[in-house]
N, C-alpha and C positions, 0 to 999 in steps of 0.2 A: 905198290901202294903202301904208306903208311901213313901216322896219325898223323903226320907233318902235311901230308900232301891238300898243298892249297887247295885242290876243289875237293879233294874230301870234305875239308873243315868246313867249307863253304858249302858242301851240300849238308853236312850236320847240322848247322845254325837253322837251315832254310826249313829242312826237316822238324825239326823241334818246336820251331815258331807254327808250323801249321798244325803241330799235335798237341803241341801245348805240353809237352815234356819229350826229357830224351827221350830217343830211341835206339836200338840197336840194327846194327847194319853191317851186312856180310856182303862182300864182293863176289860173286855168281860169275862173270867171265866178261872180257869185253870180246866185242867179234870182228870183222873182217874190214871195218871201219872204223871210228877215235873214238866210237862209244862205249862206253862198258856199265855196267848193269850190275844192282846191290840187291841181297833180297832185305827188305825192315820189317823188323819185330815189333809190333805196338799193341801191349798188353795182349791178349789172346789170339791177335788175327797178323796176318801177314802181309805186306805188297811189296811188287818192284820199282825201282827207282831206273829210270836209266838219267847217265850223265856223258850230255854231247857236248861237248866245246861247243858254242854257238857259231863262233865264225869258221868252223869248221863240218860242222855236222847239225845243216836245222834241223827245228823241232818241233816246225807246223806241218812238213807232207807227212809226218807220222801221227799228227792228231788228226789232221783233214781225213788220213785215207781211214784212222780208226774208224772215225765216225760215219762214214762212207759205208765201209765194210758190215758196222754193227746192224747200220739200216737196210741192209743188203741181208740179213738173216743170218753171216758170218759170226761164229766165235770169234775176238778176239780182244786185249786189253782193253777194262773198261778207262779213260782217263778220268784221273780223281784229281787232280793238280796240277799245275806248269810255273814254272819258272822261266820267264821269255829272255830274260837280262843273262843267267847263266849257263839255260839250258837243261833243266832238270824237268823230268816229268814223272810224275808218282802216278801209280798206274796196278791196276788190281795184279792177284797174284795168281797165274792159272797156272803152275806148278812146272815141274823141270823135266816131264815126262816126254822127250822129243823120241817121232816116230821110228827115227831112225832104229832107236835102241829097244824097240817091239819086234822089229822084220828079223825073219829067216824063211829060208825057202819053202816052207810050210804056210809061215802069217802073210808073206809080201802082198800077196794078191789081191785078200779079202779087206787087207788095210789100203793098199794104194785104189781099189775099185769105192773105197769110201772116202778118198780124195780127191778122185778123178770126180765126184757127182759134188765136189764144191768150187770148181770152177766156173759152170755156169754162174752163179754168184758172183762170183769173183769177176766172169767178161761183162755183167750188166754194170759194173763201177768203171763208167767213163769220166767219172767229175766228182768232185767234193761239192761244200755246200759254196763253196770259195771260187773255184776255176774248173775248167776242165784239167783233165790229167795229160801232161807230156805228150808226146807225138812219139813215138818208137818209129822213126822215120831211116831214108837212105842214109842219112848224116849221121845220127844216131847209132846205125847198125857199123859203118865205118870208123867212126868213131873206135869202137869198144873192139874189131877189128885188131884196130892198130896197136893198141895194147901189148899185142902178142909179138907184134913184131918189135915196136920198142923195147918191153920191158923182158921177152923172154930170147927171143933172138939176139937181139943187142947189147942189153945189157948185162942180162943173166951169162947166156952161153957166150956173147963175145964172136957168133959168127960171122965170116966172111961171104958173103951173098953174091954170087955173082949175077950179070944182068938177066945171065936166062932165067936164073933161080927165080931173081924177081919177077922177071913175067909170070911166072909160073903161081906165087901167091897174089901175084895182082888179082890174074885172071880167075882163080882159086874166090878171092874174095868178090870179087864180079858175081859172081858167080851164085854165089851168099848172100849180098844184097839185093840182088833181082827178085830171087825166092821170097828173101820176107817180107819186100813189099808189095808183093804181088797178092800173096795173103789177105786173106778178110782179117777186119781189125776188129779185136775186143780190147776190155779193160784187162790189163796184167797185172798178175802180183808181182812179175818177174826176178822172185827168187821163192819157186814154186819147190822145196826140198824138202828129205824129211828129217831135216835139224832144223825147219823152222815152221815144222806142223810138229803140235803137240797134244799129247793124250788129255784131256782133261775130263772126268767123271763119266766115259767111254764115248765123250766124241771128241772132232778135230777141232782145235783151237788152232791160228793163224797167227803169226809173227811175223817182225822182219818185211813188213811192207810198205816199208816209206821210199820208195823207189818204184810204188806202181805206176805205171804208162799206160796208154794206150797202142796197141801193136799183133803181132802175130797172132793166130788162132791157136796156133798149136805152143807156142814159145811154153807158155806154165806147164800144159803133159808133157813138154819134153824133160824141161827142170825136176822135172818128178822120176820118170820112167828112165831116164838117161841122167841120174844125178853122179853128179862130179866127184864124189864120194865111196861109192858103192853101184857095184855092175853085178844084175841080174839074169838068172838063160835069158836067151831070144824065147824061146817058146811062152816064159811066163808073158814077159814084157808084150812080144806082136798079142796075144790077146788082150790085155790092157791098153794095145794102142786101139785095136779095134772095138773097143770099150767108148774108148773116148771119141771117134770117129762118129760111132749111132748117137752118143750124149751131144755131139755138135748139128749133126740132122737135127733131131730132137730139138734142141733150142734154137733153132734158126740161126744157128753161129757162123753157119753154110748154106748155100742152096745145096738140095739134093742133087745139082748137078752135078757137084761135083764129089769125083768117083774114090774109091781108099785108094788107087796108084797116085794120084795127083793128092791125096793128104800123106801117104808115106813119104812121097820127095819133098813136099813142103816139112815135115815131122824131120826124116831124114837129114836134112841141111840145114833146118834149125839148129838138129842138138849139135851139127858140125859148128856154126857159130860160136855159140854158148859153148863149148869147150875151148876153142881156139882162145875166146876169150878167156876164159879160167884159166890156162895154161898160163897166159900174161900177166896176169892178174897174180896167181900165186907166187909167181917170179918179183910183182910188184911188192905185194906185201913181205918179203922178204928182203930186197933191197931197198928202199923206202921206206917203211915200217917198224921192219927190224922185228918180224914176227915169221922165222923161218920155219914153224912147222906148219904152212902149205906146200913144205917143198915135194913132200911124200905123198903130194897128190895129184903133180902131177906126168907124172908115168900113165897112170889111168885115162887122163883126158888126151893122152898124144896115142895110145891104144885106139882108144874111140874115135880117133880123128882117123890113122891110117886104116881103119879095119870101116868105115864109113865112107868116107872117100873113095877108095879102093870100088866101091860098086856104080859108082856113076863114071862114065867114060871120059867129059871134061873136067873129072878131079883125080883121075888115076896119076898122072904127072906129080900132083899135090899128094896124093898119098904115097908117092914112093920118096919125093924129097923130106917130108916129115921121117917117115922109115931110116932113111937112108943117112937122114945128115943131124936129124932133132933126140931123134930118140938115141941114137949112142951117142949124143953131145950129152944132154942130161943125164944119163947115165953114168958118164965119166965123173961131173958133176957131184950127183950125188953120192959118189962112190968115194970122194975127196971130202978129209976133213976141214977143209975150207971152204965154206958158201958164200 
């Protein structure tokens, strides 16, 4: 970024007209999408601005689902302004404190057991005040699938796949889509992590939710508990799953019929999903993009893929080809200074 850059200047103008004098303005980070995020100075108080290219990154599911969410008893940005034409939206400022950088093996528990009790919240927002929210559907889950095999199979690694191999992810991914949509469906934040839960004046403030659906019960504790990012013992984690297991009894997320073995393998092959796709995904924003430091994350998610796999008997196939042929493909990879 600098002072030349055309939507800077154009978010400046936009800025100043709605305060009625300059303001000052710091670039804070963009993330994983075209959007990136200022914090502004205006006289004693602060807010964020984010700026999405419009034909690239709308700017109504993230006011729809704000207001969604705030009716919902969720923290999260209050909106104070929009810009529909360039895509700005000015938006209170709950500070840079993401949970991520609270946890240690001591804090994880007592903070993620005070995330896991905001998802009931979060599954009652099926709808804005506008539509309902998305379908996290069979298409959907294939969809985000295929990611992995385009962008980190093919294009990234450049592997040769033979047809057994492919049956082997076909049947893998079958596999995967059955699970989710066999699930009971709530509202998702569906990017449930803790870089996008934030500490604000000692509770959880919410970000990062313009892309909530409707879909899996368990999809957001998985994004939590099995985050793409950071891997915790099993011993913490199985009692926060079974945390969140009595918190979906409780709110009727489930009938009681159903037992913790049938929400582990629905939990279980969620977070196989959600990884499989992060794996593509980081690949993508690396060659796409041109934002190669997700490439150092994903070793973690093909970890989590063959050490998950590996316990169900029609994915052991799946967990030995990932072993076998992904994991010292990326490795070579990244051991090369050419990405």
């Amino acid at each position: 970024m600098s002072l030349s850059d055309t939507r800077f200047i154009l978010l400046s103008k936009w800025l100043s007209q709605y305060f009625k004098t300059d303001v000052s303005l710091e670039l804070i980070c963009g993330d994983a999408s075209f959007r990136r995020y200022f914090r502004v100075q205006h006289l004693a108080n602060t807010y964020i601005v984010s700026d999405s290219p419009i034909e690239l990154v709308p700017i109504e599911p993230f006011i729809d689902v704000a207001k969604a969410y705030a009716k919902a008893g969720l923290i999260v940005p209050e909106i104070i302004a929009k810009d529909d034409i360039n895509g700005f939206v000015l938006q209170s400022d709950l500070g840079d404190d993401q949970l991520l950088s609270y946890l240690t093996e001591q804090t994880v528990a007592d903070y993620y057991q005070k995330a896991l009790r905001l998802l009931p919240k979060v599954a009652q927002v099926t709808a804005t005040e506008k539509s309902n929210l998305p379908s996290y559907d069979n298409i959907f889950v294939e969809r985000e699938l295929g990611i992995f095999t385009e962008w980190l199979l093919n294009e990234y690694l450049q592997l040769s796949i033979s047809e057994v191999e492919e049956d082997v992810i076909n049947n893998a991914f079958q596999v995967l889509i059955n699970s989710a949509v066999e699930q009971p469906k709530v509202g998702m934040h569906r990017d449930f992590h803790s870089r996008n839960i934030l500490i604000n004046k000692n509770s959880l403030a919410l970000i990062d939710f313009q892309d909530a659906v409707v879909g899996p019960v368990t999809y957001d504790a998985v994004s939590l508990l099995r985050d793409c990012y950071v891997r915790w013992p099993d011993e913490v984690i199985d009692t926060l799953k079974h945390m969140h297991y009595t918190l979906c009894i409780d709110n009727q997320l489930f009938p009681k019929t159903v037992n913790f073995e049938q929400y582990q393998r629905w939990f279980d092959l969620m977070g196989l999903q959600r990884h499989i796709k992060a794996a593509g995904i980081f690949a993508r924003l690396n060659l796409r993009d041109g934002k190669p430091g997700y490439l150092k994350d994903i070793p973690l998610t093909l970890t989590y893929i063959v050490d998950i796999a590996a316990l169900y008997p029609e994915l052991k196939d799946f967990s030995h080809l990932i072993q076998n042929k992904v994991v010292s493909a990326v490795a070579l990879k990244l051991d090369s200074p050419v990405l």
